[in-house]
N, C-alpha and C positions, 0 to 999 in steps of 0.2 A: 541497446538503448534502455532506459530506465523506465519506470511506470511512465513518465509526464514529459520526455525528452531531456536533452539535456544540456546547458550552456545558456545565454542571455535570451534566446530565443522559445527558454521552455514556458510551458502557461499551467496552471493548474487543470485536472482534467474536472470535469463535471462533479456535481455532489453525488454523482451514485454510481459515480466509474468504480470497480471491481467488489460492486456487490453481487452479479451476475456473472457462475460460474463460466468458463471462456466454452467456447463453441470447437467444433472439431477445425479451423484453421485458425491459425495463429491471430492473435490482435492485440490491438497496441497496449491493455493495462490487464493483458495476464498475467503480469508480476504481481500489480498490485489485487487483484483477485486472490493469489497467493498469501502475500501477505498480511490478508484482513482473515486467511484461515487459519494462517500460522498466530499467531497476535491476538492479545486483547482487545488492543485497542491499536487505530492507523490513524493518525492527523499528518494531514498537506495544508501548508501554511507558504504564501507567496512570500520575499522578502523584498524590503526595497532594494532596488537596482534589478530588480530583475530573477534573481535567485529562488530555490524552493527547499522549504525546508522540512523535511521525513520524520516524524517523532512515532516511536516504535516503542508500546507496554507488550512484553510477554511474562507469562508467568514462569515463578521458580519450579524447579522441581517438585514433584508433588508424590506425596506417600500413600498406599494402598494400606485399610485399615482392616481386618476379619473381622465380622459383626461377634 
């Protein structure tokens, strides 16, 4: 299952579901805890009918400079 469930039945999770690293069992938005580590930036955005929508910033590749 996804961060937020999935199909006409999913709901947006709380404003501060997977800012808190997941606990020793499983629970329902340890992806999304994941993914706010992996990422810039994480927006969850409800759509009409019922739908959600995942907008995902990571950044490029980055270079290592010698002072």
């Amino acid at each position: 299952m996804g961060p937020a469930g999935t199909g006409p039945q999913a709901a947006l999770p709380g404003p501060y579901a997977g800012f808190v690293p997941p606990g020793p069992e499983a629970g329902q938005h340890d992806g999304l805890w994941l993914l706010r580590s992996l990422c810039e930036a994480v927006e969850l955005r409800g759509e009409d009918g019922g739908g959600l929508r995942l907008r995902l910033r990571c950044a490029g590749p980055r270079t290592f400079q010698w002072p």
